[in-house]
Structure formats: structure tokens, C-alpha cells
VEXDREN-2710 file (C-alpha; in Angstrom, 1 decimal):
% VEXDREN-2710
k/r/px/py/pz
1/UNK/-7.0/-0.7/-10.3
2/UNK/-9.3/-2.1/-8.0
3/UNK/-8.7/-4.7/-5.4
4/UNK/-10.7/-7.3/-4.2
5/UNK/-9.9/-7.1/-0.6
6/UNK/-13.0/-8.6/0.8
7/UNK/-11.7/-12.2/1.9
8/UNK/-9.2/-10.7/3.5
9/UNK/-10.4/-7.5/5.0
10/UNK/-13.7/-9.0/6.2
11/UNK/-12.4/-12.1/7.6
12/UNK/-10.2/-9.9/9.6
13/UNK/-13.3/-7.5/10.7
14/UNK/-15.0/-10.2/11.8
15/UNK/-12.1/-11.2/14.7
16/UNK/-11.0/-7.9/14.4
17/UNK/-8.5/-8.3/17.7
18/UNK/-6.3/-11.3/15.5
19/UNK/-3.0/-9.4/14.0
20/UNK/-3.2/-9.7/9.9
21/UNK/0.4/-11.5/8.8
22/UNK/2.5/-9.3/6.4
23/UNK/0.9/-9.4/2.5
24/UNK/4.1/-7.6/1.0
25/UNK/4.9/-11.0/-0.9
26/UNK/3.0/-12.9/-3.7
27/UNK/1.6/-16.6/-2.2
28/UNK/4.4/-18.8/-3.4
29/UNK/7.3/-16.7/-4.1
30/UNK/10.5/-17.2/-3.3
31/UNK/12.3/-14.6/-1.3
32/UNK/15.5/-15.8/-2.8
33/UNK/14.0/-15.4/-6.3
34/UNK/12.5/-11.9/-5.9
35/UNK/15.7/-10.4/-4.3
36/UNK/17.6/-11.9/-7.3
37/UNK/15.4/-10.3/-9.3
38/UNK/15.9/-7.1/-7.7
39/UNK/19.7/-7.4/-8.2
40/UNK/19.4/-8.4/-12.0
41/UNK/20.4/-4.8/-13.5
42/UNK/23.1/-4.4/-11.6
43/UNK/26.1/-4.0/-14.2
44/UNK/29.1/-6.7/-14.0
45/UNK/32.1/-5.2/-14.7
46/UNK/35.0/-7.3/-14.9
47/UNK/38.4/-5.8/-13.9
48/UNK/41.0/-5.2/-17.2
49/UNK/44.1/-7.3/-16.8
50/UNK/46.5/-4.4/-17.5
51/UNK/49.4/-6.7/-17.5
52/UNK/48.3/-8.6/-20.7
53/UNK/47.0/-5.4/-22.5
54/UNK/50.2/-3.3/-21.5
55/UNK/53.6/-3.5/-23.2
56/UNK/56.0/-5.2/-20.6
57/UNK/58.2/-2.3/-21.2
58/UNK/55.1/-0.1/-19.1
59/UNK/56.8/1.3/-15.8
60/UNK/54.7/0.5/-12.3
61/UNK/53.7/3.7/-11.7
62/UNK/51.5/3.5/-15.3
63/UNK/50.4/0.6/-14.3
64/UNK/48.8/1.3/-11.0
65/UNK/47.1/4.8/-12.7
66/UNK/45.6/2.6/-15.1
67/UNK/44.1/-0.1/-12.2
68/UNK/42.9/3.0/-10.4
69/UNK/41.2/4.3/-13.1
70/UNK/39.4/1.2/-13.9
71/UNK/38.5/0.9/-10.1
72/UNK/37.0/4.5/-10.3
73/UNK/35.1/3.3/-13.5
74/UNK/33.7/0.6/-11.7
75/UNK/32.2/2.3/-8.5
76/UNK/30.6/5.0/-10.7
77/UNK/28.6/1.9/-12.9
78/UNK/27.7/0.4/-9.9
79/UNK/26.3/3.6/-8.5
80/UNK/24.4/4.3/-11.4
81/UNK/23.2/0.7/-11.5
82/UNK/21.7/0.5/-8.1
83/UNK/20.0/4.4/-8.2
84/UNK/18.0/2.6/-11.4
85/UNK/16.8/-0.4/-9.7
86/UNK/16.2/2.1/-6.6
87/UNK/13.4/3.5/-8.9
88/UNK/12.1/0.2/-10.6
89/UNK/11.8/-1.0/-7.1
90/UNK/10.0/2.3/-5.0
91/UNK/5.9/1.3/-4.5
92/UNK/3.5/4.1/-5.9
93/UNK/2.0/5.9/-2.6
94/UNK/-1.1/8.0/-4.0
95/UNK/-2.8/5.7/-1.8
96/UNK/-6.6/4.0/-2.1
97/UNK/-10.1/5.0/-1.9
98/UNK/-12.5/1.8/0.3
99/UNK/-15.8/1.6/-0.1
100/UNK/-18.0/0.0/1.6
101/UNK/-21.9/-1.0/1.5
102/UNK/-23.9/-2.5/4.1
103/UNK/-27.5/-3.8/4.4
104/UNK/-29.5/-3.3/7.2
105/UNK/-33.2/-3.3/8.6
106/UNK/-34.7/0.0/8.3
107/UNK/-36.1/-0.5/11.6
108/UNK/-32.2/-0.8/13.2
109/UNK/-31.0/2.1/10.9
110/UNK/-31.4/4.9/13.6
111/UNK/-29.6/2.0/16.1
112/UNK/-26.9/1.1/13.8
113/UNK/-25.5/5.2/12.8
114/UNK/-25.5/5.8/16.9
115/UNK/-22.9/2.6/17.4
116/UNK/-21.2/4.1/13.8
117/UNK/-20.8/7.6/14.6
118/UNK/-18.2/7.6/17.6
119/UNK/-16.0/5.4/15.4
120/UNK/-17.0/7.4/12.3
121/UNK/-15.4/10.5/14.6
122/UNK/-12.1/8.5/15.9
123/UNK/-11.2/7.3/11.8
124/UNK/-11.9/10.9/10.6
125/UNK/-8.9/12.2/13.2
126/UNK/-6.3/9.6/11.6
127/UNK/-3.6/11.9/10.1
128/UNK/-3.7/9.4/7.2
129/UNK/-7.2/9.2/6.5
130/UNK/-8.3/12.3/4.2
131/UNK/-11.8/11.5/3.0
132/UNK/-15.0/9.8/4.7
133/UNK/-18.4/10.3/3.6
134/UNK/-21.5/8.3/4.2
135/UNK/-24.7/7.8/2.1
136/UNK/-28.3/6.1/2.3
137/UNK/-29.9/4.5/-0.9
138/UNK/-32.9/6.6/-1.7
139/UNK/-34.0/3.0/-3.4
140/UNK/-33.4/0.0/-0.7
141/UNK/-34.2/1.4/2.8
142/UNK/-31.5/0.3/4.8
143/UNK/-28.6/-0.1/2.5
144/UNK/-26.0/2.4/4.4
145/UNK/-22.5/3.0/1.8
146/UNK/-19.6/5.1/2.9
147/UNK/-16.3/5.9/1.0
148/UNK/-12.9/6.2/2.8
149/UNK/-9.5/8.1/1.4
150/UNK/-6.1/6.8/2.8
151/UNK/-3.3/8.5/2.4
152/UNK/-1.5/5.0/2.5
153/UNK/-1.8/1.6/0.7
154/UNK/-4.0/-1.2/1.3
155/UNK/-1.6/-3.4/2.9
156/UNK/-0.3/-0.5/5.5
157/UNK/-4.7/-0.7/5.9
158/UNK/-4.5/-4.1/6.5
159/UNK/-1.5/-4.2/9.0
160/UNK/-2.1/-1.0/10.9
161/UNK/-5.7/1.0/10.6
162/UNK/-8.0/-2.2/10.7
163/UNK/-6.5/-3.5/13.6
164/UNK/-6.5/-0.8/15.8
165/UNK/-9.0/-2.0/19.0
166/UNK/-12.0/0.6/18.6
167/UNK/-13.2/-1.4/15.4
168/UNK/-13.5/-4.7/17.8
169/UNK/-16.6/-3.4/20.3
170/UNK/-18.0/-1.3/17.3
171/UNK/-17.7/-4.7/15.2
172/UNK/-19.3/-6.4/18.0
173/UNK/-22.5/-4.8/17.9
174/UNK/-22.9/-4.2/14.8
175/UNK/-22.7/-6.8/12.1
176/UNK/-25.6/-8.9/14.1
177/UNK/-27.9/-6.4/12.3
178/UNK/-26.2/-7.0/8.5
179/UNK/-29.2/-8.5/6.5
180/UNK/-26.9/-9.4/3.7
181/UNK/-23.1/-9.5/3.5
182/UNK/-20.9/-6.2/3.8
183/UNK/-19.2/-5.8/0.5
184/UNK/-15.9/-3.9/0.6
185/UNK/-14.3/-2.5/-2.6
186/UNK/-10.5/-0.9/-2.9
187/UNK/-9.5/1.3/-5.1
188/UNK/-6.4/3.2/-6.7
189/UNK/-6.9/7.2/-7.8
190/UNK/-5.8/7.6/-11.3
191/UNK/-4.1/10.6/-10.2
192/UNK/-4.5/14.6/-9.7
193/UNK/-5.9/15.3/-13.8
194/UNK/-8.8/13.2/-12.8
195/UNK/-9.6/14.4/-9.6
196/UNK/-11.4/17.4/-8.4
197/UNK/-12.7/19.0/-4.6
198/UNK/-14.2/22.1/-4.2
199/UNK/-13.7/22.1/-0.5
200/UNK/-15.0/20.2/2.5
201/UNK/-18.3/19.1/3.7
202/UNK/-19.7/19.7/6.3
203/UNK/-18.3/17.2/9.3
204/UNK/-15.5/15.8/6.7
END
């Protein structure tokens, strides 16, 4: 799946000190609504009147087994209910691949990967970031791409990894070189049968 995260991530990189509100609900919904939906497959079970069902002649004790047992049926429906929607509900956490190209002028190339590597170095030693590789276009001098793994979605991205305060100085000096406008891609993994690593890179 990929995500267009650019008005978002790149409105945020450019006043990268301003914390991002929470995404985890669609624009419009209604809380109400979604945790009703949520609760929809829970099963209903309504209690047996074992008074009308049961001969009159039935002694108490017979009738309180048969309460208890309908009480036992009960919990058990319920617990299998809520384990279901437990599963319906839990997010998918291969996490997402970003990538990102920029554009700028050959002549601030050798300027712009001296401001990039120290922060290149402190996103590498995230425990949740497991892949980060930069390339040059062999085409369009100047036109710099890199590819990050996360471990975690693009929301926790969002909310916790972009905001951290070494981006803002590194931000700062660099986007005044851009030529063009940084375009930022997210994507899902389609999972392990369509992925392969020999081992790591150098520096990776």
C-alpha cells in the first residue's frame, strides 16, 4: 500500500519543533460511532426464564442449577466474542519503508552530505529503524534519494521519530539548498516471501 504522507510529513519538516496531533482516527468520524462499531459482534444473549419453561412442580434447587448453568453459558459466549473482535481490531505492525528524494545544486552537493551525515548517524542508532541507504542519480547531478525501514507504522513516524529535535537545526540548513520540492513516499512491505537481504552494507 503506499501512503501519500507528503502534506503531512513535510509540512511538519518544515516547523519541525511543532508537536504533530494524533492521526489514529479518520477526519470526521465519530468516536461514538467507531467504538460501536467495535462492540457490534459481541453476542447478546438473553437470560432463559426458567420459571415459564419449567414445570411448577420443579423443586428450587433445580431451578437455581439451571440459572447457573445458563450464567456459565453466558460468560463463555461473551469470552469468545470479545477474543474475535480482539483480532478484527489488532493493527498490522510489519512496519513501512520512506523514501525520499531531494534535488539539489551540484555545486552544494558536497555541502549538503556534511550537514546530512551526523543526522544520517543518530537515525541509523534508533532501535526501530532497520534500514537506511542513500543514492545519487547517475542522470540529474544533484538529485540525492535515500530509503528508510521502520520497524513501526507511519503514524508512530509521525508522532515520535520526526519530532525528535536533531531534525530541526539539520532542517534549518538544509532545505534553503532544495531546487525543487522534497518528495516523500511511504510504503507497506508485502511481507517476508517477497523480501530478501544478503547481509549488511557497509555503514548500514
Amino acid at each position: 500500500m503506499a501512503l501519500n504522507i507528503k502534506s503531512s510529513m513535510l509540512k511538519h519538516w518544515r516547523n519541525s519543533s511543532t508537536p504533530l496531533s494524533r492521526r489514529g482516527s479518520k477526519k470526521g468520524e465519530n468516536p461514538e460511532n467507531k467504538s460501536e462499531k467495535g462492540q457490534s459482534n459481541h453476542i447478546v444473549v438473553t437470560p432463559i426464564n426458567t420459571e415459564a419453561e419449567s414445570p411448577k412442580s420443579s423443586s428450587p434447587a433445580a431451578a437455581a442449577a439451571a440459572e447457573a448453568t445458563n450464567i456459565e453459558i453466558q460468560e463463555e459466549q461473551m469470552h469468545d466474542s470479545a477474543a474475535t473482535v480482539g483480532k478484527m481490531t489488532t493493527p498490522s505492525s510489519k512496519g513501512f519503508s520512506l523514501h525520499v528524494t531531494v534535488h539539489i545544486a551540484p555545486e552544494n552537493v558536497e555541502k549538503f552530505l556534511a550537514s546530512f551525515k551526523p543526522v544520517f548517524d543518530v537515525v541509523t542508532a534508533e532501535p526501530e529503524c532497520l534500514f537506511f541507504e542513500v543514492y545519487k542519480s547517475a542522470e540529474e547531478p544533484g538529485k540525492l534519494s535515500w530509503v528508510e525501514n521502520w520497524s513501526k507504522d507511519v503514524q508512530w513516524f509521525l508522532e515520535h521519530q520526526i519530532t525528535k529535535p536533531y531534525y530541526k537545526e539539520y532542517l534549518e540548513f538544509t532545505e534553503p539548498m532544495f531546487i525543487k520540492p522534497r518528495e516523500a513516499r511511504a510504503l507497506e512491505p508485502l511481507g517476508p516471501e517477497f523480501s530478501m537481504n544478503k547481509g549488511n552494507k557497509s555503514g548500514v
